[in-house]
C-alpha positions in Angstrom: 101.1 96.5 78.6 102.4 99.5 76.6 105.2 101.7 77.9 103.3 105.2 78.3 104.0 107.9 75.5 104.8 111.5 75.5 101.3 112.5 74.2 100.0 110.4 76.4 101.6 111.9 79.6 100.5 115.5 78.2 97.3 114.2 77.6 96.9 113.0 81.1 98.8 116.4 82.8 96.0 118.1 80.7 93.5 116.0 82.3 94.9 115.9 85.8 95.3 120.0 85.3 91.8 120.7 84.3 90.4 118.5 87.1 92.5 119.8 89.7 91.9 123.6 88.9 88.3 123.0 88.7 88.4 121.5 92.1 90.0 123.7 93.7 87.8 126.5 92.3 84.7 125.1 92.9 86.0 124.0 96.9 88.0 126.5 98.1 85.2 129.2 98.9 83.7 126.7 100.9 86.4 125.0 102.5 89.9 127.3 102.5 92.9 127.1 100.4 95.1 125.0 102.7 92.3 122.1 102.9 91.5 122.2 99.1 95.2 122.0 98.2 95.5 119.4 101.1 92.5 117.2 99.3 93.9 118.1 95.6 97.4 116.9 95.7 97.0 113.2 97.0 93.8 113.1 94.8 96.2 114.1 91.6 98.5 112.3 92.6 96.9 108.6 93.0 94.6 109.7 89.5 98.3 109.7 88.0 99.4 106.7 89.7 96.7 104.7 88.4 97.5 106.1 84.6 100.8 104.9 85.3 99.5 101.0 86.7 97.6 101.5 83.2 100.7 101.5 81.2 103.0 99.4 83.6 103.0 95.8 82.8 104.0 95.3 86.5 101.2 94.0 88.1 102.7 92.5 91.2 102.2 95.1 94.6 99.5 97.2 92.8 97.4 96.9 95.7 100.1 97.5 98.2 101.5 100.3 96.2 97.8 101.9 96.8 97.7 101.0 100.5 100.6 102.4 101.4 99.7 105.5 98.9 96.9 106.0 101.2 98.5 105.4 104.7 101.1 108.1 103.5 98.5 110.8 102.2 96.8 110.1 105.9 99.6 110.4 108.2 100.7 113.4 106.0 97.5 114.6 106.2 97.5 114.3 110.1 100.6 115.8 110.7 99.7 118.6 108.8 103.5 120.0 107.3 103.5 123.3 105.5 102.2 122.8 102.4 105.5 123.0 100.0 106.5 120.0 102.2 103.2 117.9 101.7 103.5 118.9 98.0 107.2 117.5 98.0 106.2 114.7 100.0 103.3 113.7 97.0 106.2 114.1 94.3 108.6 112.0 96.1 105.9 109.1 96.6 105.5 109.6 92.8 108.7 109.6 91.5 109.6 106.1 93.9 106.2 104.6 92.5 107.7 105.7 88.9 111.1 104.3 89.5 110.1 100.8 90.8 107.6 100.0 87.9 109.6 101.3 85.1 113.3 101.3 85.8 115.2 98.7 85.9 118.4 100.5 87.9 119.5 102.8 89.9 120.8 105.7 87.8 117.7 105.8 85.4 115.8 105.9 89.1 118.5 109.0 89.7 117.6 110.2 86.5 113.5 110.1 87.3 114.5 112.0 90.8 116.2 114.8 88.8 113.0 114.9 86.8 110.8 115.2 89.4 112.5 117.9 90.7 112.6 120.0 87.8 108.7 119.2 87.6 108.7 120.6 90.9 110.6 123.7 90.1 108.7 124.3 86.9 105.7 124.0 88.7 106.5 126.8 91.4 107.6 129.0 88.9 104.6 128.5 86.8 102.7 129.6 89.9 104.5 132.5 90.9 104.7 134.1 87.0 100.9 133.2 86.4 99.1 133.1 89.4 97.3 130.0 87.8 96.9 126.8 89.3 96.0 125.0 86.4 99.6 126.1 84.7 101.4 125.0 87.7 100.0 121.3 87.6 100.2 121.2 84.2 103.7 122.0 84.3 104.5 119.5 86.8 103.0 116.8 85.3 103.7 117.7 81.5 107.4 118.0 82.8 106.6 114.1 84.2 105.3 113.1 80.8 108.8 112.9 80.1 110.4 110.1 82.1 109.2 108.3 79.1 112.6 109.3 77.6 114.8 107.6 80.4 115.6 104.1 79.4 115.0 101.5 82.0 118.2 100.1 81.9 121.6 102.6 81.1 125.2 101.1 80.2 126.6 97.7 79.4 124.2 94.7 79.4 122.7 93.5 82.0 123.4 90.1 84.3 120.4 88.2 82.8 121.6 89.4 79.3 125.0 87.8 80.0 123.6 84.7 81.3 121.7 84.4 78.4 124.4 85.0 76.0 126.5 82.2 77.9 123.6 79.8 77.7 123.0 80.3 73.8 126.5 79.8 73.0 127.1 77.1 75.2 123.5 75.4 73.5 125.4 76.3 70.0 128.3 74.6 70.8 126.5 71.5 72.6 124.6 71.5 69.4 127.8 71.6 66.7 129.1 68.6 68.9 126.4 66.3 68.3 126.2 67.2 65.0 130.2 66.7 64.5 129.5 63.2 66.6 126.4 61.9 64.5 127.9 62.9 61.2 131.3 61.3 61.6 
């Protein structure tokens, strides 16, 4: 699969935005604040996970990755934290869902987390300035379009690289041998 894009993150934190504000417009009269924003979150958050499977050409634990998604998003659910906590909760999952399917180490997975949290922060002061839902999940998740920018790999070459650099000039030199031995 293709690595996601910038425009395509935006495009989906538009998405994701639009849908979420509308939802939670159209629900809370009916059900309360706290229960909307208790459906919302995990429902944003697994439409983004499976943008993400979209682009990931990781296919192995898909299904797990969903399972324990859900099993997470229930026993939050049941135990019912304050909702800044259930919200960071949701942004952690995302960020470790993230960081196992595109990065190949752990200080572009570092990298992600810092991300993440600045999503988070941009998102609470997005709310607090405006008053607008739809700007606060848009923030976050435009602010996660980015990650798109952190390589999956940061530093010297890696130990498959190596291995692989061994193997061609040992097959290079294995190959100048017989050469040297059938042409003298």
């Amino acid at each position: 699969m293709k690595r996601p894009t910038f425009f395509h993150g935006a495009a989906v934190a538009l998405a994701i935005a639009a849908a979420g504000a509308a939802m939670f417009s159209a629900l809370a009269p009916l059900l309360g604040t706290g229960t909307v924003l208790r459906l919302a979150v995990p429902m944003m958050g697994l439409t983004y996970l499976v943008c993400l499977f979209q682009r990931s050409g990781e296919f192995t634990g898909r299904v797990t990755t969903v399972a324990l998604w859900l099993a997470v998003s229930g026993v939050t659910w049941f135990l019912a934290p304050p909702v800044a906590v259930y919200v960071l909760i949701h942004a952690g999952m995302l960020w470790l869902v993230r960081s196992l399917y595109f990065h190949s180490s752990t200080f572009p997975a570092l990298l992600d987390l810092g991300l993440t949290a600045l999503g988070v922060c941009a998102a609470a002061w997005a709310v607090t300035r405006s008053d607008s839902l739809f700007l606060a999940i848009w923030c976050f998740f435009l602010v996660q379009a980015t990650f798109v920018a952190i390589p999956e790999r940061l530093g010297s070459k890696g130990a498959a690289e190596i291995d692989d650099d061994r193997f061609e000039r040992a097959r290079r030199r294995a190959d100048a041998a017989l050469r040297q031995l059938f042409l003298h």
